[in-house]
LUMPA-682824 format. One record per residue (C-alpha): residue number from 1; x, y, z. Coordinates in Angstrom, 3 decimals. Layout:
REM residues N
node pos->NUM; X->X; Y->Y; Z->Z
...
REM end
This chain:
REM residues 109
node pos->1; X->13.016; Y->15.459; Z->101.476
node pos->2; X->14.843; Y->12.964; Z->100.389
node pos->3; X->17.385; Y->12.597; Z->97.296
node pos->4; X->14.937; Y->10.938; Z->94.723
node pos->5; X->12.035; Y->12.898; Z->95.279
node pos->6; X->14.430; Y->16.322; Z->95.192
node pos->7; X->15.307; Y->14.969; Z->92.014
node pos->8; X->12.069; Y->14.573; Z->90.950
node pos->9; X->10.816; Y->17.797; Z->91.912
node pos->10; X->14.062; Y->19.437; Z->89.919
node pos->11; X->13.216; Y->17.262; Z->87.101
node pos->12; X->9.669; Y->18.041; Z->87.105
node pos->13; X->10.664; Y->22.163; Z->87.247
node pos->14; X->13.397; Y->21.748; Z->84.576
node pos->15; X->10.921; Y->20.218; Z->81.939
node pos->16; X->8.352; Y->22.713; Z->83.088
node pos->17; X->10.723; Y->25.849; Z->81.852
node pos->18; X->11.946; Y->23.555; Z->78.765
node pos->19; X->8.448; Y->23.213; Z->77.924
node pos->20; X->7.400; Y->26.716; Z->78.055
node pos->21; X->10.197; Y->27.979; Z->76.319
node pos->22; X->9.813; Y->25.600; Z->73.852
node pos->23; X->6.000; Y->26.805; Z->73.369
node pos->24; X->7.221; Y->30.766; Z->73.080
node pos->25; X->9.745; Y->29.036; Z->70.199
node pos->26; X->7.359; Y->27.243; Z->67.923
node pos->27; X->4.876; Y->30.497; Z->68.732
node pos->28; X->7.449; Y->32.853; Z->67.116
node pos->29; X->8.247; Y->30.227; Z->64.606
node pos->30; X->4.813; Y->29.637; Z->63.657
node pos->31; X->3.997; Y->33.867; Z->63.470
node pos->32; X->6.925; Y->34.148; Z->61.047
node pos->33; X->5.513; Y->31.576; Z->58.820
node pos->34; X->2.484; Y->32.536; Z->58.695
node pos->35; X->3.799; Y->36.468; Z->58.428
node pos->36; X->5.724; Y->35.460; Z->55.334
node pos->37; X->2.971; Y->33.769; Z->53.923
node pos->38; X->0.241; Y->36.392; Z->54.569
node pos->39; X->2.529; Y->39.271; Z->53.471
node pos->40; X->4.975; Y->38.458; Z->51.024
node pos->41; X->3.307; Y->35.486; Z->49.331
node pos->42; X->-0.366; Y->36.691; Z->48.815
node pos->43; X->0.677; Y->40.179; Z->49.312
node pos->44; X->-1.793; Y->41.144; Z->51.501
node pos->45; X->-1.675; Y->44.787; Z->52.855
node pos->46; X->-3.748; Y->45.198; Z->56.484
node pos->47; X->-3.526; Y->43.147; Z->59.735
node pos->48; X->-6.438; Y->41.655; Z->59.933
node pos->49; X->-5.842; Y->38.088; Z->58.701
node pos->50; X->-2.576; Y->37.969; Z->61.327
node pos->51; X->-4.978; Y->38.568; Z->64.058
node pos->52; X->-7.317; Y->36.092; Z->63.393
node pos->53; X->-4.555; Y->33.776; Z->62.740
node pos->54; X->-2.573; Y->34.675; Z->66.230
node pos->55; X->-5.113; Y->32.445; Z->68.205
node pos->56; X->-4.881; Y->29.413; Z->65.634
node pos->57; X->-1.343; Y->29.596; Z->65.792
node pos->58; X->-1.306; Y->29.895; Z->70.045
node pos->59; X->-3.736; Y->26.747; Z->70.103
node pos->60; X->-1.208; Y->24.637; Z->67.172
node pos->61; X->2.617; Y->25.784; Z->69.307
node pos->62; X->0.393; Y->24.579; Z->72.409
node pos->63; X->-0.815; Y->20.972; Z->70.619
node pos->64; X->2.798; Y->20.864; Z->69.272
node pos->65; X->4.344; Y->21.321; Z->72.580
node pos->66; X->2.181; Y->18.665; Z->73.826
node pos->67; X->2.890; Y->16.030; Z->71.376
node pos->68; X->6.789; Y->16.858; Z->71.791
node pos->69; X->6.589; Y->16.647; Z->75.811
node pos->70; X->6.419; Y->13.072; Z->76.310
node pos->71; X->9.436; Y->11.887; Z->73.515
node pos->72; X->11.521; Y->14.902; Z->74.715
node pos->73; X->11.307; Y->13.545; Z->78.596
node pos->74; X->11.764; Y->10.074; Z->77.709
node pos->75; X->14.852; Y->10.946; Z->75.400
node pos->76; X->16.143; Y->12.910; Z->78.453
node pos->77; X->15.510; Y->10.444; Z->80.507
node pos->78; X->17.132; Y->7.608; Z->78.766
node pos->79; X->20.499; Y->9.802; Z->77.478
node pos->80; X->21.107; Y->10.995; Z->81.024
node pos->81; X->19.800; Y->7.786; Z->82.386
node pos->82; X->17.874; Y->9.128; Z->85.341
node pos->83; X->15.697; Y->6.258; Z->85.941
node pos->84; X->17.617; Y->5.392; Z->88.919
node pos->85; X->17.947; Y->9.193; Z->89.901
node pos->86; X->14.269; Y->10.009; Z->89.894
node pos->87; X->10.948; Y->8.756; Z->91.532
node pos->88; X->10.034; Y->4.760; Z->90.225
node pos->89; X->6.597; Y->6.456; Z->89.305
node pos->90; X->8.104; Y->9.458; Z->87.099
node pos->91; X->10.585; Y->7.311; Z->85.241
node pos->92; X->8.476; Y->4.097; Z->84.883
node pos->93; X->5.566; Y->6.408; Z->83.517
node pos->94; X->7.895; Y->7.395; Z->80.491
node pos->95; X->9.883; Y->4.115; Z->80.328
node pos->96; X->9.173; Y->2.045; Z->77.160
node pos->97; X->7.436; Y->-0.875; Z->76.891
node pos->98; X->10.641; Y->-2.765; Z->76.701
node pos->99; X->12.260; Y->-1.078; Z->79.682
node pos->100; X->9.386; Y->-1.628; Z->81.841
node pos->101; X->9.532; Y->-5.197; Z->81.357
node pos->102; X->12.953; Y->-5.493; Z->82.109
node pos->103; X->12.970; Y->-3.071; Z->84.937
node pos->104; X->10.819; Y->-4.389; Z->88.201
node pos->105; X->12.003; Y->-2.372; Z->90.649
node pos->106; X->9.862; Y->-2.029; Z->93.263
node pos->107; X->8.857; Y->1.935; Z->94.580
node pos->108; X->11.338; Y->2.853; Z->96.848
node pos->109; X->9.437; Y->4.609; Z->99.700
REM end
């Protein structure tokens, strides 16, 4: 294997684990909200309403994580500037507009 597709591969793994950890984070965020709101705001006294609210909040931490993916691995990738480190497909797929243009490297095989 060679260096830029090791890279890659680490790359690929390291946003993986960011990414899930960063989904268990806005999960517990989210339940503590939603706790505080359900318990000490409307005063509410059973469970109920936090279990039918623990797959609403699953789904939004998973949407959130989603919409945070692609400007966290761009931001990565320009602060560490990795496009020359990684695979031409990986970093040109999260360049910007602007970056693409001026970068026309070819894919290094």
């Amino acid at each position: 294997m060679d260096h830029k597709k090791r890279n890659t591969v680490l790359f690929t793994v390291a946003l993986t684990v960011i990414s899930i950890i960063m989904t268990l984070i806005i999960i517990l965020v989210l339940l503590l909200i939603t706790a505080f709101i359900l318990y000490k705001v409307l005063k509410l006294q059973n469970g109920t309403a936090l279990q039918i609210a623990l797959p609403i909040i699953f789904i939004a931490a998973v949407v959130i994580d989603f919409l945070l993916y692609t400007p966290l691995t761009k931001w990565i990738i320009r602060t560490f500037k990795l496009e020359d480190k990684i695979m031409y497909e990986l970093s040109h797929k999260y360049a910007s507009k602007k970056n693409r243009k001026l970068t026309r490297n070819t894919p290094e095989e």
